[in-house]
C-alpha positions, 0 to 999 in steps of 0.5 A: 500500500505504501509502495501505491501512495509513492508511485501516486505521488511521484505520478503526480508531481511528474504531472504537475511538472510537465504541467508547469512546463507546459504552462512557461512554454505556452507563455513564452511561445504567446510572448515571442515576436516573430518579425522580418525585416523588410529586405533593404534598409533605408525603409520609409514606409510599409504598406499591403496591398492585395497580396504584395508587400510594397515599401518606400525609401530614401533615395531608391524609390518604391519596391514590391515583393510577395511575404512569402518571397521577399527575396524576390522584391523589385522597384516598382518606380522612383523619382530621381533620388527623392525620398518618398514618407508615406504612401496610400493605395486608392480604391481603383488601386492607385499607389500615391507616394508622398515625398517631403521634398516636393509634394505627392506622386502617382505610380504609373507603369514603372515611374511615378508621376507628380499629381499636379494639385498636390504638390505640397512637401509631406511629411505623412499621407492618409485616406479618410474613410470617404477615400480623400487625400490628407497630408501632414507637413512642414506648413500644415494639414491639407484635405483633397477636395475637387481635385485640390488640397485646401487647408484644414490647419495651418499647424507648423511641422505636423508629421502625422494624422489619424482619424477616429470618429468625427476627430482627426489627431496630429502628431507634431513638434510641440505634442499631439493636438486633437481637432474636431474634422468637421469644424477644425476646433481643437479639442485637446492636447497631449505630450506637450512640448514633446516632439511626437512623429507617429499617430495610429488609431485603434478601436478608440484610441489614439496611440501616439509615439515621440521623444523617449514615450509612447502615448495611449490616448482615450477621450477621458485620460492619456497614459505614457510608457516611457522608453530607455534610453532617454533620447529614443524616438518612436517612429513607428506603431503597430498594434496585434490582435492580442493587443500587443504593441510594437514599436519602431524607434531610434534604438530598435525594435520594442514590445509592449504587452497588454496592460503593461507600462513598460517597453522591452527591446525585441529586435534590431539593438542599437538601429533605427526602425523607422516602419512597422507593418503587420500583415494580413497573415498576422507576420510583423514586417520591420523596415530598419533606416540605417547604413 
């Protein structure tokens, strides 16, 4: 009898060890970051369209390649040597590419052309949910309107916009400023006097990153993550399905889990992440901006 309780105990702990096992492997599998970089450096921006992953960079011009051979990309167009931030792809299936040099591009065949009502430097380019052109830059924030660009805020140095609802975030030198989209009223501000060069919204919030933080931003509160070190610059932001939080920086790749109010390094120590994509299959794509 006593030799049974022995091997029910010993049977027991063997089980709860595998379980424990099991439990630390499950965790670590979900905490893994599983990311590819983009397959050239001096990565602007990263975009989906159909099945192609399509990026833009500094001097190179605009490239494309299928996830599952990114080895096999090819330039799909390019403007001398103008750098090209952002780019949007129309409903008809249009890329338009923006340079802060000297306004918006169209990509036809294999050039990209000026669009001649949207030559304005921009920083950032985004598509409302009407399909309409909006870009950040050095002298403002400009909306398409009947084949050309009015003003909506004469904002110095805006360097990126999200909508969410009827409000439209701005992410610039001096914070993250909240307007009204129809009246153009501001209605709150953020991270003031923090250089802030990215603004994504999700669900509804709007996620901002800067100088040294990130910024979680709700209509009622505002919650920072800092980054280390110091000096470390947010470029970049993509949220998972899981809620988890990547972030493109000076200094490398980060993770912030859900809930969590700190930042850990995952990737790229040391080099500058300037765009971040999550792909339709659920892969990370990292475009790293560095010699």
């Amino acid at each position: 009898m006593h030799i049974r309780r022995v091997t029910i105990i010993r049977i027991k702990i063997i089980l709860g060890t595998v379980l424990i096992f099991f439990l630390v492997s499950c965790e670590k599998k979900q905490n893994t970051c599983p990311f590819h970089p983009i397959p050239r450096t001096w990565v602007y921006s990263i975009k989906q369209h159909n099945d192609s992953i399509y990026f833009s960079t500094s001097e190179d011009g605009i490239f494309q390649f299928h996830p599952d051979h990114p080895e096999a990309f090819r330039r799909i167009g390019r403007v001398g040597r103008l750098p090209l931030r952002s780019m949007v792809f129309r409903e008809n299936g249009a890329l338009f590419a923006s340079s802060y040099y000297s306004g918006v591009y169209r990509a036809e065949k294999d050039t990209l052309l000026p669009v001649s009502w949207a030559q304005y430097a921009a920083w950032s380019m985004k598509q409302d949910e009407r399909g309409r052109l909006w870009i950040a830059g050095i002298m403002g924030i400009r909306f398409e309107r009947n084949d050309s660009m009015i003003m909506f805020k004469p904002l110095y140095d805006a360097h990126d916009i999200a909508f969410l609802g009827k409000e439209i975030a701005v992410a610039h030198m001096r914070g993250i400023s909240v307007f009204d989209r129809e009246s153009g009223t501001g209605t709150r501000e953020y991270c003031k006097g923090v250089v802030c060069w990215v603004v994504n919204a999700y669900d509804s919030l709007f996620i901002a990153g800067g100088l040294g933080l990130c910024a979680i931003i709700a209509r009622d509160r505002c919650r920072t993550i800092l980054l280390e070190p110091k000096d470390n610059l947010v470029w970049s932001i993509e949220k998972d399905s899981h809620d988890t939080l990547f972030l493109g920086t000076q200094k490398g790749l980060f993770r912030v889990a859900p809930g969590s109010g700190r930042a850990e390094l995952v990737g790229f120590a040391g080099q500058c992440v300037k765009s971040l994509l999550i792909d339709k299959s659920g892969r990370l794509w990292a475009g790293r901006f560095y010699k």
